[in-house]
N, C-alpha and C positions, 0 to 999 in steps of 0.2 A: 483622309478627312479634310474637306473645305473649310475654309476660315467660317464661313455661317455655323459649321457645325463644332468647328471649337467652341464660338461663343458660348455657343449654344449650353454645352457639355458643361464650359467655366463656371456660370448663369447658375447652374444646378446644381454644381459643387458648391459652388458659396450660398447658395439658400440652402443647400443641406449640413454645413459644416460653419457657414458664417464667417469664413477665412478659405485661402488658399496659399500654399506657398510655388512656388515655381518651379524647383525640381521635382517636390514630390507629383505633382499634377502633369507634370511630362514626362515622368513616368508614369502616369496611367493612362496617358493620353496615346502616349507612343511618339511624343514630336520633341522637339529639340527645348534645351530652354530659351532661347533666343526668340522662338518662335510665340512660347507663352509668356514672353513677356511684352513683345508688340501686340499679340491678343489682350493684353491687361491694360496695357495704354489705350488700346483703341476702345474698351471698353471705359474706361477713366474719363474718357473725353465723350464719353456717351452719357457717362452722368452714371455709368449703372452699378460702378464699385468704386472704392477708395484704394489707389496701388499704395502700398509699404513697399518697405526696406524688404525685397525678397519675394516678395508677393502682395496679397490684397485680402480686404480687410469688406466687411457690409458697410454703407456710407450712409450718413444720416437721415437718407431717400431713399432707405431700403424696403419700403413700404408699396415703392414705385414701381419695384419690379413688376413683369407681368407672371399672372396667378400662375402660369406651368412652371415659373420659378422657385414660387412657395409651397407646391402642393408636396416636396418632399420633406419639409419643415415637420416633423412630429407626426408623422406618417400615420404611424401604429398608432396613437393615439388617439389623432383624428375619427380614424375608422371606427373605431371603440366607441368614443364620444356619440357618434352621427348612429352606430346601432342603437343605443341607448336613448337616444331621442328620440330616433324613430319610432320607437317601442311605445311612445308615449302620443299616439297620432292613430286613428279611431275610424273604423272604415267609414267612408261617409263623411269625413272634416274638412272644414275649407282649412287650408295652411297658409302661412305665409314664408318666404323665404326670401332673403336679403343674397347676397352674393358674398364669395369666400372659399375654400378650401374644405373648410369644416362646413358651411351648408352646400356643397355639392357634393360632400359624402353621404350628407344627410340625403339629400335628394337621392341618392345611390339605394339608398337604401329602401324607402320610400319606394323607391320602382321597383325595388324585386321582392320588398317583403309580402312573403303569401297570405300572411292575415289580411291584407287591404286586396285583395284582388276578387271580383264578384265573378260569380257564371252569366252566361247571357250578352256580354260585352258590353254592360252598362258602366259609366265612371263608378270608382268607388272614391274616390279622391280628387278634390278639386285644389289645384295648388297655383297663387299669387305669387310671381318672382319679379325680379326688376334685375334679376342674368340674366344675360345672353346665353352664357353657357352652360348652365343650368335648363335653360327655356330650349336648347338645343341637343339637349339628351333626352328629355322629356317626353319632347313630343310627337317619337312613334309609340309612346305606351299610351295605347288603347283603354287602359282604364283608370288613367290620370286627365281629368280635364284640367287644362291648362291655360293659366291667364299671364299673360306679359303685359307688364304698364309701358308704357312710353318713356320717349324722355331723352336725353342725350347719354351716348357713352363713352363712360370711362378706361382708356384702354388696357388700364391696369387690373382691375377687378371686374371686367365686363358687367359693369351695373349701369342700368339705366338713375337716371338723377335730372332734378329740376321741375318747374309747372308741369309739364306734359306728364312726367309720374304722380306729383302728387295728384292731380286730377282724378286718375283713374283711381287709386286708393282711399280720396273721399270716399268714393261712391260704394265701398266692398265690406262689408265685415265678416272678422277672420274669427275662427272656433281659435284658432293657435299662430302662431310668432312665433317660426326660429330663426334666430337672430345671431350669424358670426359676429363677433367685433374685436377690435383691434387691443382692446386694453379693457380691464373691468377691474374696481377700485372698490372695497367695502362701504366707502363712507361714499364718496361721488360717484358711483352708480359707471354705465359703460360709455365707453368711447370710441372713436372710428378717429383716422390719420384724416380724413378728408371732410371736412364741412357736409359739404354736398352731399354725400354719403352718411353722414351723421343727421338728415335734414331727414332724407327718406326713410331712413331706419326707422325714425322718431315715432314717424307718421308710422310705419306699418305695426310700429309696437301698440301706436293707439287707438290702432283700430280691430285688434285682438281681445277675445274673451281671456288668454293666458299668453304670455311671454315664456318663452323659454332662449337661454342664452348659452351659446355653445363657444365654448374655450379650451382650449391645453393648459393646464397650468403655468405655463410661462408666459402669460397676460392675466396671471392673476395679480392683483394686489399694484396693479400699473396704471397711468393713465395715459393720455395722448390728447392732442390738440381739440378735438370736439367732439363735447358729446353728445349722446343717443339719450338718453335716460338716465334719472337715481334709480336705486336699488330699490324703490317704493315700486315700481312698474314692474319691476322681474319678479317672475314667480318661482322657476325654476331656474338654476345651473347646472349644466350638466360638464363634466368636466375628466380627469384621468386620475389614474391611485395615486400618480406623484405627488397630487396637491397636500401641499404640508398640513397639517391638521389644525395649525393654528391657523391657516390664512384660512381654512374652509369653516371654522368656528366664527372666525369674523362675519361672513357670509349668512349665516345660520342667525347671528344675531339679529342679522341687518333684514330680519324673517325672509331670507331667498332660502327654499328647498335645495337641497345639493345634492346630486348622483356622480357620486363616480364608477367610471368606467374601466 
């Protein structure tokens, strides 16, 4: 195994576990512990985790990682989440999609579910993203027309962000918005870790006949540095069973529809 492919491997352990310790991880690595503890420095000094006493810990920039780090964060969840929204998208709808984990499952699903697919090889689905990597699965299917905004990207969450996106999103109105984000709050409504990304978001919430907002429960009841939206623009949440019943009661109040998945 190359030291790229430790990182790699460490990267995916602490987005899936949120912590690593040194022995245990070399045994499962199969490499020394000496070994992963100069993989942990080197990654410390990259900014991409926090070393403890033993091993390492997610650092206060764990937002930063990049997206193949987080997409094993709440796996099973996700997928859940992203069929149930899907469910909710009507052949023939323009969509909107923001970037994320949970809307690239969405989009997963959206491309293979057979209700939206037409004979003839006409589009049955027209979808708005501002991924790259979303915009890069997409677009061999033949009956998703496909629209990518511009813009600068971010290397974290492959989303486009700045004038050149909102430009293109003046000009579009969406039947639907779905919308990852980083944190979603009953009373202050949703947020995203990054401005710039909380700027875009805003814009494709407002130019949607309906919002929908796809979560794990463990950004429920959270906030984060800027937000997308109050809970007056969300229509739906769609979210997983773990959500405590009180925090999804808040939600209800705050008139947002809630599905769990």
């Amino acid at each position: 195994m190359t030291s790229h492919d430790r990182w790699n491997a460490l990267l995916a352990i602490l987005a899936r576990d949120g912590k690593v310790e040194v022995d245990a991880v070399a045994g499962e690595l199969g490499v020394s512990a000496a070994t992963i503890r100069r993989d942990l420095d080197h990654l410390d000094r990259q900014q991409m985790l926090t070393r403890t006493r033993g091993g390492a810990v997610v650092n206060a920039i764990s937002y930063d990682l990049p997206l193949q780090y987080k997409a094993a964060r709440h796996a099973p969840e996700k997928h859940r989440i992203a069929t149930a929204a899907a469910a909710l998208v009507s052949a023939g709808a323009v969509v909107g999609l923001n970037g994320g984990t949970t809307t690239t499952e969405v989009a997963r699903s959206l491309a293979t579910s057979a209700d939206l697919h037409r004979q003839g090889g006409e589009p049955s689905l027209t979808l708005v993203t501002n991924a790259l990597n979303i915009a890069n699965e997409l677009v061999v299917r033949r009956h998703v027309k496909l629209v990518v905004v511009g813009g600068v990207a971010m290397p974290a969450s492959y989303e486009l962000i700045g004038p050149l996106a909102d430009g293109v999103l003046r000009e579009v109105s969406l039947d639907i918005a779905i919308l990852g984000v980083d944190a979603l709050d009953p009373e202050r409504g949703a947020f995203a870790h990054h401005e710039g990304e909380a700027g875009i978001n805003r814009l494709m919430a407002s130019r949607a006949h309906r919002v929908v907002v796809v979560a794990d429960s463990s950004k429920l009841g959270m906030r984060a540095f800027a937000r997308i939206c109050p809970c007056d623009d969300i229509d739906v949440l769609v979210t997983d069973a773990d959500a405590p019943a009180v925090t999804v009661r808040r939600f209800t109040d705050a008139g947002i529809e809630v599905i769990q998945a």
